[in-house]
Phi, psi and omega in degrees: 000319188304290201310332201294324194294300161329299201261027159298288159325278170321349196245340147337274163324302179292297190291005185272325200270298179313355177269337189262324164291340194260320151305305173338289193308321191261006171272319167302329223268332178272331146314326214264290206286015137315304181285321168321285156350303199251052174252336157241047192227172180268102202297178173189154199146175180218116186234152172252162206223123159230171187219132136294045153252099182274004172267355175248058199257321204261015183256338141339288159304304166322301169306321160311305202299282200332298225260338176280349162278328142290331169248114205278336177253022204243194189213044171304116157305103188264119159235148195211081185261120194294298205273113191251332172292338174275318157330282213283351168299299154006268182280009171287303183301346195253020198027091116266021193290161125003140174294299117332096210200126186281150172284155176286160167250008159301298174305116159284175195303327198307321204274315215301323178291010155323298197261333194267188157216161189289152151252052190280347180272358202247353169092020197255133175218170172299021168228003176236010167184126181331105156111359203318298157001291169319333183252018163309076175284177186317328186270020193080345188240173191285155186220320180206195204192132171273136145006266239229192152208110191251169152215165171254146177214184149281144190236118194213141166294108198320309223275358182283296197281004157295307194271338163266025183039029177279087183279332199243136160294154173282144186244323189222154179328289220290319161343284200281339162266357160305332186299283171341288162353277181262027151268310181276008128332301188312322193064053154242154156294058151067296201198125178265147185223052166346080175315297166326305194287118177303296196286348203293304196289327163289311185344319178319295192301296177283345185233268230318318198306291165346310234235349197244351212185106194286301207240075197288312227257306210289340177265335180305282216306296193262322179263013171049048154274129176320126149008283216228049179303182182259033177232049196221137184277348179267327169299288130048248192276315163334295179303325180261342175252018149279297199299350155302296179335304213263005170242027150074012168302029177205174196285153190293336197259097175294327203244009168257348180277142181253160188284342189288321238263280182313309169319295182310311204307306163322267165339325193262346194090001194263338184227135169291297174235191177214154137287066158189213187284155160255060153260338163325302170316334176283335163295335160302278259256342198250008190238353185102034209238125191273161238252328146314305138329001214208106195268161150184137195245158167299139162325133186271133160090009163316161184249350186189177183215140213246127169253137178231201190255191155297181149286155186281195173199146199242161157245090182339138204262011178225027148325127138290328170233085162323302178312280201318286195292356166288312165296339167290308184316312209275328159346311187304325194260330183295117183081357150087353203313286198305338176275340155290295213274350145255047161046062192188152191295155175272151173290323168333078168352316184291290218297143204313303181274029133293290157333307186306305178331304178269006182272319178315313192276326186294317161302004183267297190102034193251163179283140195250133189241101164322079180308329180266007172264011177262323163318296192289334256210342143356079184269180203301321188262014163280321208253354170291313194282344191259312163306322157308292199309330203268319164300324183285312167323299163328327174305292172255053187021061165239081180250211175286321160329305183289296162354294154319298189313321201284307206302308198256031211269127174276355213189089167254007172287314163310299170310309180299323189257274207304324171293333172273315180302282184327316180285334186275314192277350192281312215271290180343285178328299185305332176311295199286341180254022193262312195296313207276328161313306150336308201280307172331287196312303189312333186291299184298341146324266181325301146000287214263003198277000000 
């Protein structure tokens, strides 16, 4: 009687799963000769498009006009959101992205067919276009495709350290705040460090940690070192950007500076430098700020320097017109459009100032690391380990919101010893419950056996 109920069960089980796959399958099997279908027919439909570049709204429209002109029936929709990751994280959980969608960097690789549809159909390969890696989901297929291709650094107006005979760049922290030093000698600000701004702040967390610590998450993670021990690339980046704050090297007002308000500032010479990527000098560069003028050095005391993409872009998976936005996405890259019309390097392998680009970086003379050739090179128990760490953070909210808290803190030894508790008990839980999961299974092994 036990066997007959077993294999009952089982034969259940299987046909709950053979149902479901069969859907799958005939749902994918129908996107895709939708888009066939309509490669030589005329498309139609109305899809939103959304960017956080909200400073390109009418070169943005142009590019649209362009793609509705050829297709005389379709309709693009422009949203245009600055702070884009937490909205649009927002909306992922409610399945509500965009038709067109910058990806959240929340969703994980694991995730993406959750939220996407493949672009695999769209001609994009590791040998045409930069970071290719990143948009790899678990199943192997592609889902989204980075902007852009950037690295992060400090980015400073040449003619401020010109006019302060500042000839040699800084290579290590005490160098670059002795640099601080004698700019707000000066009466200039030093560095803006747009507190306010959710990515400015993450950057700290996701590039500076990084960039100070080769085997960040492989030493948290495996050798069980504290979150924010005083060898820790997160501890680290915390430490160096409180320490602009707390020696008055940023703008005075924090929570009133604005990000345009710092672009102008730069330009004008009133502020030396920023901290962040470089498609920012193309942003300089769209404010009138010539292009000549305008520097950028390795984060001081980096251990390497990491090119990574922009935001990806996506096709949302609860598109109505699956065809229409797979033909917009790729419009976007053809020819380079989107990377023209907001002033940024293209992801595209061919193009000319990408070659400038990695000749630019081989002169700082420190090693240069290709994120998606890190991606792709990935073993199983690299990406076991990054899930963890990227899962326990999350947890234990150490995000920009902790950053703030760290930068302006009368007490960071607290902030610090409680954040190191919470990461330890968090990292504990995922331990035990990764065992007693193992042990399940094996017990129901053992059982039906």
């Amino acid at each position: 009687m036990k066997n007959k109920k077993i294999k009952i069960s089982i034969t259940v089980f299987i046909a709950i799963i053979v149902t479901f796959v069969g859907v799958k399958i005939i749902r994918e099997n129908k996107i895709e000769e939708i888009i066939t279908n309509n490669t030589d027919k005329e498309l139609e439909g109305e899809i939103t498009f959304v960017s956080n570049r909200t400073d390109k709204k009418e070169e943005l429209k142009t590019l649209i006009s362009e793609f509705e002109e050829k297709y005389p029936k379709v309709i693009v929709n422009l949203e245009l959101i600055g702070d884009a990751e937490e909205i649009l994280q927002r909306r992922a959980v409610l399945q509500e992205l965009p038709d067109v969608t910058l990806v959240p960097a929340a969703i994980k690789t694991s995730e993406y067919e959750q939220y996407f549809l493949d672009l695999d159909d769209l001609g994009f390969k590791e040998d045409n276009i930069y970071n290719y890696s990143t948009g790899i989901g678990s199943d192997g297929k592609l889902y989204n495709v980075n902007t852009s291709i950037s690295w992060s650094g400090i980015i400073y107006n040449k003619n401020v350290f010109k006019e302060l005979n500042i000839n040699e760049l800084p290579k290590t922290k005490e160098e670059f705040f002795n640099l601080c030093k004698v700019i707000k000698e000066n009466e200039i600000t030093p560095i803006a460090l747009n507190y306010k701004q959710v990515w400015i702040m993450n950057a700290w967390l996701d590039i500076a940690a990084y960039l100070f610590d080769v085997e960040l998450e492989k030493n948290i993670i495996v050798n069980n070192k504290d979150i924010l021990s005083e060898n820790s690339g997160v501890f680290e980046a915390l430490n160096f950007v409180r320490s602009i704050y707390q020696n008055n090297y940023c703008e005075d007002n924090l929570l009133n500076y604005e990000w345009e308000q710092s672009k102008v500032d730069i330009k004008n010479g009133k502020v030396a430098m920023i901290f962040w990527n470089s498609d920012f000098k193309y942003q300089l560069e769209d404010i009138g700020m010539n292009m000549d003028d305008i520097g950028m050095f390795p984060l001081p005391d980096s251990k390497y320097i990491k090119v990574y993409g922009d935001y990806k872009i996506g096709v949302s998976k609860n598109t109505k017109y699956p065809e229409v936005s797979k033909a917009f996405l790729k419009f976007l890259f053809e020819e380079d459009r989107y990377a023209n019309a907001v002033n940024i390097l293209s992801p595209l392998k061919g193009n000319l100032r990408n070659k400038n680009l990695i000749k630019e970086l081989e002169s700082y003379n420190i090693p240069i690391d290709i994120h998606g050739d890190t991606i792709k090179n990935q073993t199983v128990e690299d990406v076991r380990i990054h899930e963890q760490y990227d899962t326990v953070r999350r947890l234990a909210e150490l995000d920009y919101s902790f950053v703030q808290d760290y930068i302006i803190s009368d007490d960071i030894e607290n902030l610090r010893n409680q954040m190191n508790i919470r990461w330890n008990e968090l990292k504990e839980k995922k331990i035990i419950f990764r065992i007693s999961f193992l042990c399940f299974l094996r017990w129901t092994y053992i059982y039906f056996s």
